[in-house]
C-alpha positions in Angstrom: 10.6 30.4 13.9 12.1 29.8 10.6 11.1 28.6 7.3 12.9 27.4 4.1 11.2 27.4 1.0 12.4 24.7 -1.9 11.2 24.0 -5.2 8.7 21.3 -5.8 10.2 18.1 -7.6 7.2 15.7 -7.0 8.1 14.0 -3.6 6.8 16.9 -1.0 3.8 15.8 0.6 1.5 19.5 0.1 -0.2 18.3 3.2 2.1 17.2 5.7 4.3 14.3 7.1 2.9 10.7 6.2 0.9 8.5 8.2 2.4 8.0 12.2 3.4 4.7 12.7 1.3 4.3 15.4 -1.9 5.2 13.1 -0.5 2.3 11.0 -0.5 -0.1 13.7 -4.0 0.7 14.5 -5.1 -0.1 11.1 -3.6 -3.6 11.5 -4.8 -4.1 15.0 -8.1 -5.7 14.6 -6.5 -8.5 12.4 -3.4 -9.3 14.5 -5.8 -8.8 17.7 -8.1 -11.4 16.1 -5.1 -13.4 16.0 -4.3 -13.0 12.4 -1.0 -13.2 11.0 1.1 -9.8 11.0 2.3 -10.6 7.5 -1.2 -11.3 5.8 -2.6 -8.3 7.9 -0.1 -6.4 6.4 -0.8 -7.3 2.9 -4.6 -6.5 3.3 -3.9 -3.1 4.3 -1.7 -2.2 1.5 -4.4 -3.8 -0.7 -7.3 -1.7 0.4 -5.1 1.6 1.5 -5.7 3.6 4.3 -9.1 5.9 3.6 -8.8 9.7 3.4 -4.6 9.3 3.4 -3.9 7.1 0.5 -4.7 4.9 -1.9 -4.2 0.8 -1.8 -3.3 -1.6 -4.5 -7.3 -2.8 -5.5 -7.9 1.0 -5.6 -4.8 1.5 -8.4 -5.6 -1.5 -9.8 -9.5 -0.3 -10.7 -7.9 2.7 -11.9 -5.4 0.8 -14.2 -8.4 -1.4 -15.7 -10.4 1.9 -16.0 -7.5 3.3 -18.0 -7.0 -0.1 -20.0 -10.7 0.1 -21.2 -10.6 3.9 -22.4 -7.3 2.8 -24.5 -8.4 0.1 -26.0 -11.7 1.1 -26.6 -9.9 4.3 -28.4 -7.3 2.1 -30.1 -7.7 1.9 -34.0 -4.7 -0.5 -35.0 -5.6 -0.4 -38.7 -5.4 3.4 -38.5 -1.6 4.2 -39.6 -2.5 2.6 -42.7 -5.8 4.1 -42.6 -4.6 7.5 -42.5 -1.9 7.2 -45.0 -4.7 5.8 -47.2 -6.9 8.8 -46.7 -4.7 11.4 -47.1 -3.0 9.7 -50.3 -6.4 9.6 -51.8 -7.0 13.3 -51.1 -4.2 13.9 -52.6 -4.9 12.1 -55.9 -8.4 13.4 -56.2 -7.0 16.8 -56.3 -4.2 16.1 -58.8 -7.5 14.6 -61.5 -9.6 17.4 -60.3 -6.8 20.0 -61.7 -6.2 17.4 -64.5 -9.8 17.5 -65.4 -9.3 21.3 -66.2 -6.4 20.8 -69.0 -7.4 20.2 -72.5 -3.8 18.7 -73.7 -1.7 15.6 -74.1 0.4 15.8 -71.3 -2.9 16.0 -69.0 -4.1 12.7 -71.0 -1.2 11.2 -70.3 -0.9 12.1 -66.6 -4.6 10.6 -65.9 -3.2 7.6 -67.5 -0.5 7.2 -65.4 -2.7 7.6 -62.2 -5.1 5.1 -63.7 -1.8 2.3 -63.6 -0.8 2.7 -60.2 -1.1 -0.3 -57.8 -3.9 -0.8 -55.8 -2.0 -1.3 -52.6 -1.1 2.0 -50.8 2.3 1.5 -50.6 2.8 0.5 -54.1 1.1 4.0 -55.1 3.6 6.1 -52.8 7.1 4.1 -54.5 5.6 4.6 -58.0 4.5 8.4 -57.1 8.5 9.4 -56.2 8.6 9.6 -59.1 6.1 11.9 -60.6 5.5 15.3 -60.8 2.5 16.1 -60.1 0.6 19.4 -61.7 -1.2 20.9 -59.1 1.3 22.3 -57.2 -0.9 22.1 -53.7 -0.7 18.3 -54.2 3.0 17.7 -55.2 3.6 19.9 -51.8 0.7 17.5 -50.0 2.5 14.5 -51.5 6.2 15.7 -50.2 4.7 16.4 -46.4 3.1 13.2 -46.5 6.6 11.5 -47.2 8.1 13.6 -44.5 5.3 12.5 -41.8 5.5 8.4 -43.1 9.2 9.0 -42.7 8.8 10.4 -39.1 6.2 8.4 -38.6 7.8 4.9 -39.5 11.2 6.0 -37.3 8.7 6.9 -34.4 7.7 3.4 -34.5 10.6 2.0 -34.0 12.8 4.5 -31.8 11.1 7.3 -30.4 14.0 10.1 -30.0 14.9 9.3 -33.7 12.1 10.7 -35.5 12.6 14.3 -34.1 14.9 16.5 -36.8 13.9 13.9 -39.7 11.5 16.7 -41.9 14.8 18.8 -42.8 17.6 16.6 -42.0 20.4 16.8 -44.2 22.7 13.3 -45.6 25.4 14.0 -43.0 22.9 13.6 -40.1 21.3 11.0 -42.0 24.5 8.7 -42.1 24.8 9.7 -37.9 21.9 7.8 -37.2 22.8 5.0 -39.1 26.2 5.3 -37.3 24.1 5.2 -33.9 22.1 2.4 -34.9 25.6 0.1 -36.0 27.6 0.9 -33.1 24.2 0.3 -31.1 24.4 -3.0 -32.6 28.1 -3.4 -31.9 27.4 -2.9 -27.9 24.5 -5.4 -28.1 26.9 -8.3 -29.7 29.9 -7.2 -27.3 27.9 -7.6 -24.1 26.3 -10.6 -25.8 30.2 -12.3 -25.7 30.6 -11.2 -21.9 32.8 -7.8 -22.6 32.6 -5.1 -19.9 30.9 -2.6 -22.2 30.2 0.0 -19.1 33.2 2.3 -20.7 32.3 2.2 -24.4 28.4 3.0 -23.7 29.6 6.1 -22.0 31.4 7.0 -24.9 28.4 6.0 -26.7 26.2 8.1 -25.4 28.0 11.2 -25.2 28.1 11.1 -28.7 24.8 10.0 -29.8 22.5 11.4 -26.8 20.8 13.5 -28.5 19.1 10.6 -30.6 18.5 8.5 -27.6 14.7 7.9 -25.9 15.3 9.8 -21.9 18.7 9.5 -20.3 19.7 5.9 -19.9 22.1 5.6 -17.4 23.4 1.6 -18.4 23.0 0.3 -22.0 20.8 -1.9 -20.5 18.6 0.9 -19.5 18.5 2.1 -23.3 17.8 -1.2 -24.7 14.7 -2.2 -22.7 12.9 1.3 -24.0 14.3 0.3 -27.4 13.1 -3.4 -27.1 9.7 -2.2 -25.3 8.8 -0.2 -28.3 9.8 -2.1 -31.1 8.0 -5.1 -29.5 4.8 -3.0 -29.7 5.6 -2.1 -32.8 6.0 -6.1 -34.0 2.5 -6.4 -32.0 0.5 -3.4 -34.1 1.8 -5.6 -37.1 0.3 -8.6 -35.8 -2.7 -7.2 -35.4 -3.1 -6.7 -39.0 -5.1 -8.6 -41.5 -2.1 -9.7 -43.7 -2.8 -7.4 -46.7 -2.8 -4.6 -44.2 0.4 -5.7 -42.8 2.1 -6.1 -46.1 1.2 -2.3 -47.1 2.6 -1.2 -43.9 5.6 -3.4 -43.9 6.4 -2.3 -47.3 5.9 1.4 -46.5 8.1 1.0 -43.4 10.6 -0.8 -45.8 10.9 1.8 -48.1 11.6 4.5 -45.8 14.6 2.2 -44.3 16.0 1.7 -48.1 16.0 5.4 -48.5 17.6 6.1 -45.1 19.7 3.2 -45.7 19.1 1.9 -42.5 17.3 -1.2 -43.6 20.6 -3.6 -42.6 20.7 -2.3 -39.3 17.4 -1.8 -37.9 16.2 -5.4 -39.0 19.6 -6.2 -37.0 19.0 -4.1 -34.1 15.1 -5.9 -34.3 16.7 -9.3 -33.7 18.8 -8.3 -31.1 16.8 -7.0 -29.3 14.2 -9.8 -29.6 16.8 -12.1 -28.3 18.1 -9.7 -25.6 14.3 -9.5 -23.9 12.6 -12.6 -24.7 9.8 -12.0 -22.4 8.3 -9.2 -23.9 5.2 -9.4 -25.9 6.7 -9.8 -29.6 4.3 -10.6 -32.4 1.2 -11.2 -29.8 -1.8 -9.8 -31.4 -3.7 -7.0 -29.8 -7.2 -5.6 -29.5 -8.3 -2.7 -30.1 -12.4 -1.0 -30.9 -11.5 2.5 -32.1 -12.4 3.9 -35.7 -10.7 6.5 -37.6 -7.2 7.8 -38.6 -4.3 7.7 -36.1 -0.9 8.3 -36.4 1.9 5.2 -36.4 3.9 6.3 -33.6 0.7 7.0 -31.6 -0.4 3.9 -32.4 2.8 2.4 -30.9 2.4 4.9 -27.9 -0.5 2.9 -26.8 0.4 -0.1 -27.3 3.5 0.2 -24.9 0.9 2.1 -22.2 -1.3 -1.0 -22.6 2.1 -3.4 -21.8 2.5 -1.1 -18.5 -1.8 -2.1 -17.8 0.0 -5.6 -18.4 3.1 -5.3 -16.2 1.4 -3.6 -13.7 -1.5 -5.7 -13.0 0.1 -8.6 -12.9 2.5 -6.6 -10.0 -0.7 -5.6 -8.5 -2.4 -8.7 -8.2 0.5 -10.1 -7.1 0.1 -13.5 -7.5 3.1 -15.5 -7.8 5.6 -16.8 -5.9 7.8 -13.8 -4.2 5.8 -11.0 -5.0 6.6 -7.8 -3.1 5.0 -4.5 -3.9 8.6 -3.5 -4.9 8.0 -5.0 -7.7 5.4 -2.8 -9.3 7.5 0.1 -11.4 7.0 3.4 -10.3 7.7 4.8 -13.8 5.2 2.5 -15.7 2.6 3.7 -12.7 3.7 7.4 -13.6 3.0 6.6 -17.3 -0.5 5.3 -17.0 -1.9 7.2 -13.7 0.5 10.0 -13.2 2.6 11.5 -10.2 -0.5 11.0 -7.2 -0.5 7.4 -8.0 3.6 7.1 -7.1 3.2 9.3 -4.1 0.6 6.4 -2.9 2.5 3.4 -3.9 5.6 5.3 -2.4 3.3 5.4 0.9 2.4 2.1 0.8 6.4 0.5 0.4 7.1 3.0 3.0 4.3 1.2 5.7 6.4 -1.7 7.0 9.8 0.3 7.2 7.8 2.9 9.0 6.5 0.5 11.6 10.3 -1.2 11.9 11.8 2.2 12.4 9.4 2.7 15.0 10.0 -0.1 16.7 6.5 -1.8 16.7 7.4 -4.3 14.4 10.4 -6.9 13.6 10.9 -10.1 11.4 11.7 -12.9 13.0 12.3 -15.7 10.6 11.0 -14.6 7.8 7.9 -13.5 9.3 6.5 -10.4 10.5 5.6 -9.6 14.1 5.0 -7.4 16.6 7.3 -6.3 19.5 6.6 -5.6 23.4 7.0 -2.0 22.4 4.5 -2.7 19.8 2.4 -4.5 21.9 2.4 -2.0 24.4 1.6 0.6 21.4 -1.7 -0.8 20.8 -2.8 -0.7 24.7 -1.6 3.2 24.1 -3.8 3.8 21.3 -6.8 1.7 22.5 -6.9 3.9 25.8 -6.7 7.0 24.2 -10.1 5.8 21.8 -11.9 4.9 25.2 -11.2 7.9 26.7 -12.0 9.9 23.5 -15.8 8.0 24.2 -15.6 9.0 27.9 -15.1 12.8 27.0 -17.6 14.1 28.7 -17.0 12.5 32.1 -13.7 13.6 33.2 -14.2 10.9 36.2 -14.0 8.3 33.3 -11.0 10.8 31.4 -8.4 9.9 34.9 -6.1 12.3 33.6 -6.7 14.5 36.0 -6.0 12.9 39.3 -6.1 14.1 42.1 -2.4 15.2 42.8 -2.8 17.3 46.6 -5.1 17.7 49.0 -5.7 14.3 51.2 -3.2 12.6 49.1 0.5 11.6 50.0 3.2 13.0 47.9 5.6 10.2 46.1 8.7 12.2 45.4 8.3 11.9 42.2 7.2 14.7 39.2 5.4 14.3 36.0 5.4 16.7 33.0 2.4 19.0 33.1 -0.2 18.7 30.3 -3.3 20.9 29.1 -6.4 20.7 32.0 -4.0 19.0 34.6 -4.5 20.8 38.0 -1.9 20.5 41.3 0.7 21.7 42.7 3.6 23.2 40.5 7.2 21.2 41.2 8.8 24.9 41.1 12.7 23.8 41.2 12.2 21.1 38.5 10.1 23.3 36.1 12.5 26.3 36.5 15.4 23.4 36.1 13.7 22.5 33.1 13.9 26.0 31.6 17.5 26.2 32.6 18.4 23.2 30.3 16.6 24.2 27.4 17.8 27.9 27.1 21.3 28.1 25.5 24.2 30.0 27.4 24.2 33.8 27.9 20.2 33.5 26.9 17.6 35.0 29.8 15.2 32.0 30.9 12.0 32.1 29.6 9.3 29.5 30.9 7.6 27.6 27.9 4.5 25.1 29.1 6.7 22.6 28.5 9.0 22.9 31.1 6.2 22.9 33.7 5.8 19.6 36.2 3.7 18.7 39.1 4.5 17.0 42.1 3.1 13.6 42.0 0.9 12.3 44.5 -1.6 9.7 45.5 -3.9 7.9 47.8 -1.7 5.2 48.8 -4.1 2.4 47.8 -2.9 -0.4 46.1 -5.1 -2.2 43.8 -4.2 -5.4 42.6 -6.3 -6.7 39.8 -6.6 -10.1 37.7 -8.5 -9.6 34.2 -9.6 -13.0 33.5 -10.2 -13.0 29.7 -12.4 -15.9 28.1 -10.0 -17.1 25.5 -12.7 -20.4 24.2 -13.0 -20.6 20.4 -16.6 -19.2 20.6 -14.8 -15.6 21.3 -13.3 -15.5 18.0 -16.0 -17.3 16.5 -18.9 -14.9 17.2 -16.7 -11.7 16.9 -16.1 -11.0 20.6 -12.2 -11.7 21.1 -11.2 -8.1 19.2 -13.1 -6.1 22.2 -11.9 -7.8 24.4 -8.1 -8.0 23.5 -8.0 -4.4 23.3 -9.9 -3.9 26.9 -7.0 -5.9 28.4 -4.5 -3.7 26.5 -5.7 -0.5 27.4 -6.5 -1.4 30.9 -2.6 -2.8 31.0 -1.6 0.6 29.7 -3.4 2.6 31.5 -2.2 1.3 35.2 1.2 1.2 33.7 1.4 4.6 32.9 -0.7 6.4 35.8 -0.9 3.9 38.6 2.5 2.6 38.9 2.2 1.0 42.3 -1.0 -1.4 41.4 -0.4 -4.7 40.0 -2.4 -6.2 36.9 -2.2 -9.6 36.0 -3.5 -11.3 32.4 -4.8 -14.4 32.9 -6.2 -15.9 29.8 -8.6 -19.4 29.9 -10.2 -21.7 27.7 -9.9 -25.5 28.9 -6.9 -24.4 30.7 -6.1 -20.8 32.6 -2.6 -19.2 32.3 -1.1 -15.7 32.7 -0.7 -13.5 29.9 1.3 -10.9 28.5 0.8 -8.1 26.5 2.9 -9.1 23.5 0.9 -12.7 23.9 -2.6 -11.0 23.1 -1.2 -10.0 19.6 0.4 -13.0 19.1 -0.9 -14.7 15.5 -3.7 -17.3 15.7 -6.1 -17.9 18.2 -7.0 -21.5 20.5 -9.5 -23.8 18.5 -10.3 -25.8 21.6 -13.5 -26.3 23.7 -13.9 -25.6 27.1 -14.6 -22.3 29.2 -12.8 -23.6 32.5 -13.7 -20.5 34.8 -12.5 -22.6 37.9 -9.4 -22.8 36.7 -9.2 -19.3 35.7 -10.6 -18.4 39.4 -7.9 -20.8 41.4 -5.3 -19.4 39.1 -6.5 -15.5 40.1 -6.7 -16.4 43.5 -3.1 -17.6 44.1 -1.8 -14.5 42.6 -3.9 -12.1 44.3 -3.1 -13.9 47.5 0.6 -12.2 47.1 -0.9 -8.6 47.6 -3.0 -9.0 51.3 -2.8 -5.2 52.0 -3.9 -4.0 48.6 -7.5 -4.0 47.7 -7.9 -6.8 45.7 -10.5 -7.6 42.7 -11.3 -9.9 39.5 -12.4 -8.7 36.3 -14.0 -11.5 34.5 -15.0 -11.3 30.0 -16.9 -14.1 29.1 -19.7 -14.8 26.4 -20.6 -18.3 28.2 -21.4 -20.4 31.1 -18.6 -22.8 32.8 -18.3 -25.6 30.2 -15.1 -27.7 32.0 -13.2 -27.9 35.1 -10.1 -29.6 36.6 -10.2 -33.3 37.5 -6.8 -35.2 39.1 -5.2 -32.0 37.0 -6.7 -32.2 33.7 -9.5 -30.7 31.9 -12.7 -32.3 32.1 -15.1 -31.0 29.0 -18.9 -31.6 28.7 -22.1 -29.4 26.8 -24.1 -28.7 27.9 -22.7 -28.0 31.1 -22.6 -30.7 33.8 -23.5 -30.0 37.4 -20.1 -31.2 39.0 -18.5 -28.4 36.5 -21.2 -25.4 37.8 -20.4 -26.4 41.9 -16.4 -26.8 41.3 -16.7 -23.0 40.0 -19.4 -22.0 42.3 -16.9 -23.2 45.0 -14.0 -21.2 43.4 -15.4 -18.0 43.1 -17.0 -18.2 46.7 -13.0 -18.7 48.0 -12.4 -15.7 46.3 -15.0 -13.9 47.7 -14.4 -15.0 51.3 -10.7 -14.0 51.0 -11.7 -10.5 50.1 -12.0 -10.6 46.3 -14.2 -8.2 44.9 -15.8 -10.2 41.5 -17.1 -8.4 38.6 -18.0 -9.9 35.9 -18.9 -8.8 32.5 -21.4 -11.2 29.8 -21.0 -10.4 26.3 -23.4 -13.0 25.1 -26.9 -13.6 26.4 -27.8 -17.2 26.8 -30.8 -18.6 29.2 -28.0 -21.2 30.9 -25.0 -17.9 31.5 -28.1 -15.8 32.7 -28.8 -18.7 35.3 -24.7 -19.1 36.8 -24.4 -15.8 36.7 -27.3 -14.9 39.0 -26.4 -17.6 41.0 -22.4 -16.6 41.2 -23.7 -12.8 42.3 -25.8 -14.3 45.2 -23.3 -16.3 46.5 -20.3 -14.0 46.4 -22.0 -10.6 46.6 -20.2 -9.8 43.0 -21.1 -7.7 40.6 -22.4 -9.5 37.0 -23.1 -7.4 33.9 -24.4 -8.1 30.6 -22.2 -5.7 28.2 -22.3 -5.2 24.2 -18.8 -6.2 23.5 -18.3 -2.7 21.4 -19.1 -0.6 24.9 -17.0 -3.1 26.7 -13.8 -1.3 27.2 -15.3 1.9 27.8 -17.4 0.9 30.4 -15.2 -1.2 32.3 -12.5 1.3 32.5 -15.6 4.2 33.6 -15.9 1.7 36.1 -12.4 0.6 37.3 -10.9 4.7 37.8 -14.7 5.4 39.8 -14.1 2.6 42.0 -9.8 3.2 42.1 -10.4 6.6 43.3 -12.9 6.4 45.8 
């Protein structure tokens, strides 16, 4: 065995393959078994996730609100300017404090000129460019403070930009204005209807560097430009207006000096127009206290945009939602990398099940196939036999392959706990096959088979399933879909030469197939006509008169219509022309050699009554059953009695 070892980028699953498709289709099976629709079945599923493998949409979107509260409730919109404010007035106490030391004119005079400066914070900082101030601790406060409103305000509005800004020198200066015109140029060329693919390239291998990520398209770039400047336009909304105004005339002033002022209120309107649906000028909330930077503040504001976005993809409730539409890199943003590995789960579920085979859509609509169909018989039989454990009567994979019993011809592949006789040529041909040229032949379990043999007893067996609208209604139908799946399955695949035939009734009986019992919806009609169901069973039983024949009967009530001139005839409570037409059915079954076992999942003074009165009559066998121990107990039941 070989291994290969690769770095981790994020999409490795640490703890295996995802979920088998056929554990998918069990998650859906009670729904589409109940007769819901394949579609809306689906949809719940990736709503509440699958538990201990992944995460659904409702579980995300508790997250996301989580996350929303702990921002907002941190979120100080006031603090830029709050900041600014405190650190500017730190700086001023210190410059009086050393003032308050000097015993001269110039000192005098310098108090004086602190004394005039505006009251608003911004006009403070334009008339303090100017001076010089005496403590030299302050003057080097003051200068860092410029530096960190001018990275600061550039922060706001483009992210990459503010990096470099502390130290940079007039030629890099007049580069980002550059960037920001010929940003501006694009924008109005695409505007027009130029092809502007060529020039962006150009574009960006000259500007990169200054550019938020790696936008491949200049739309790319624009919506992170437009995304944060339209959180920046909503932190200034949010703003009493004499808050605003400070800020706004800070923010000017650094674009004056930068001479940038032109093109950024340009690039503003652009890309206002260019993304209209973006949250521009809407105030936001926020229930923090204390200082916080601008470009933090802005930071915040875009996460809370993604809580936006997001739940609105979660909840998905308008027209054409698909869970394709919730962004993987706004989910990264807010709950990290675990989050995208669920959500890439959960847009991988109905590709999985399509790939597999067990699902298809037909018109629009999603639904399951034969293969599918036949899928969920698999994976009911294997949980009634994981109930029946213990008995290895009830586990039938062990059947009796020799002694009394007539070989077929035929092999299957061997599998842990089988016992029989080895077929020798076709487990050494087996071994042959799998070993390459020139290699000695090794047997591996897996090439062993056993000759395949059997009591040649045919069974032929008609599962009459109560399809009425009291199944659904009182819970029952589930159990007893998937007892007629798995008993389909499991005569399918081990005893090939019996016969099993579906026959569902309500006011009328009919044969089933397996891809009709997930079918969506379920009858909403009245009537349990067992006479039907018993005439119908008869006639097809009556093709098999050498195999030993018998009826499996799921019902949770008494006969409630028979046929009349070949219609239904309905009545409840039951009339007594309905109870001897049925009576009279199932004793023609019995005198023709049809064994009748019948199986009550409802208790009811009326059922208890027939159902006494069927078993004396007929010498069948009548059973009152929890619908939940139904399918293990009938199938206990149907391999005792097949292999005696």
């Amino acid at each position: 065995m070989r291994y290969r070892y690769s770095a981790w980028d994020g999409s490795q699953d640490p703890l295996g393959p995802d979920v088998a498709a056929s554990d998918l289709l069990e998650e859906l099976s009670d729904e589409v078994l109940m007769g819901g629709d394949a579609d809306a079945a689906l949809r719940r599923l990736l709503r509440r996730g699958m538990r201990g493998r992944f995460s659904g949409l409702d579980a995300m979107r508790r997250r996301l609100q989580q996350r929303r509260d702990e921002e907002e409730a941190q979120l100080n919109l006031a603090g830029p300017l709050e900041e600014i404010r405190e650190r500017l007035e730190a700086i001023l106490e210190r410059e009086r404090t050393e003032l308050s030391f000097r015993d001269d004119d110039d000192a005098r005079f310098r108090e004086t000129q602190l004394d005039a400066l505006p009251r608003d914070t911004a006009g403070k900082i334009a008339e303090l460019k100017d001076y010089r101030f005496a403590d030299p601790g302050a003057q080097e406060a003051f200068d860092r403070l410029l530096d960190d409103i001018r990275e600061q305000v550039m922060g706001a509005h483009m992210r990459a930009m503010a990096d470099g800004l502390r130290n940079a020198t007039p030629e890099q200066l007049a580069r980002m204005r550059d960037m920001v015109a010929e940003l501006n140029g694009l924008i109005e060329s695409r505007a027009r209807g130029e092809d502007i693919q060529a020039a962006f390239e150009d574009f960006k291998a000259r500007f990169g560097d200054l550019l938020p990520g790696d936008p491949r398209t200049l739309d790319e770039l624009l919506e992170q430009m437009a995304r944060r400047m339209a959180a920046l336009s909503r932190m200034m909304a949010s703003l009493s207006p004499e808050q605003r105004a400070e800020l706004q005339a800070l923010s000017d002033q650094v674009m004056q000096d930068m001479d940038l002022a032109f093109e950024m209120d340009r690039l503003g309107a652009n890309l206002a127009g260019a993304f209209p649906q973006l949250p521009w000028g809407e105030q936001a909330w926020g229930e923090g206290e204390g200082p916080s930077s601008m470009s933090g503040t802005v930071d915040a504001l875009e996460r809370l945009h993604d809580y936006d976005e997001l739940e609105e993809a979660f909840e998905g409730a308008y027209p054409g939602a698909t869970i394709d539409d919730v962004d993987e890199e706004a989910l990264r943003r807010t709950l990290g990398d675990p989050a995208v590995q669920d959500l890439r789960r959960l847009k991988q579920i109905e590709r999985t099940l399509e790939q597999a085979g067990l699902v298809r859509r037909s018109g629009g609509r999603l639904e399951l196939t034969p293969r599918g169909a036949r899928k969920l018989g698999e994976r009911a039989l294997t949980r009634i036999f994981e109930e029946l454990t213990r008995d290895r009567e009830g586990a039938h994979e062990a059947r009796d392959p020799g002694g009394q019993s007539e070989p077929t011809g035929a092999t299957r592949p061997w599998t842990f706990g089988d016992h029989g006789q080895i077929a020798v040529q076709r487990t050494v041909l087996n071994a042959v096959t799998r070993t390459a040229p020139g290699e000695p032949v090794h047997l591996h379990p897996d090439d062993f088979e056993l000759v395949e043999a059997e009591q040649r007893t045919e069974v032929a067996t008609a599962l009459l399933l109560d399809l009425s609208f009291s199944m659904p209604l009182r819970g029952h139908l589930v159990h007893a879909k998937k007892l007629a799946l798995a008993l389909h399955s499991l005569i399918e695949s081990r005893y090939p030469h019996d016969t099993l035939y579906l026959i569902g009734f309500s006011d009328y009986a009919r044969r089933l197939s397996p891809e009709d019992l997930a079918a969506p919806g379920f009858e909403r009609t009245y009537g349990t006509n067992m006479q039907h169901a018993f005439m119908l069973a008869g006639r097809l039983l009556a093709q098999h008169p050498r195999a030993t024949r018998q009826v499996i009967m799921v019902t949770d009530g008494e006969p409630t219509a028979h046929l009349e001139d070949g219609e239904a005839y309905f009545a409840w409570p039951p009339e007594p022309e309905t109870v001897r037409l049925t009576l009279a059915e199932a004793v023609r079954l019995s005198k023709s050699g049809v064994g009748l076992n019948i199986f009550m999942i409802e208790e009811s003074e009326g059922l208890a009554r027939f159902m006494e009165r069927l078993a004396e009559l007929t010498a069948g066998r009548v059973f009152l059953m929890d619908d939940e121990r139904l399918g293990a107990f009938v199938m206990r039941d149907f391999v005792a009695r097949r292999s005696r």
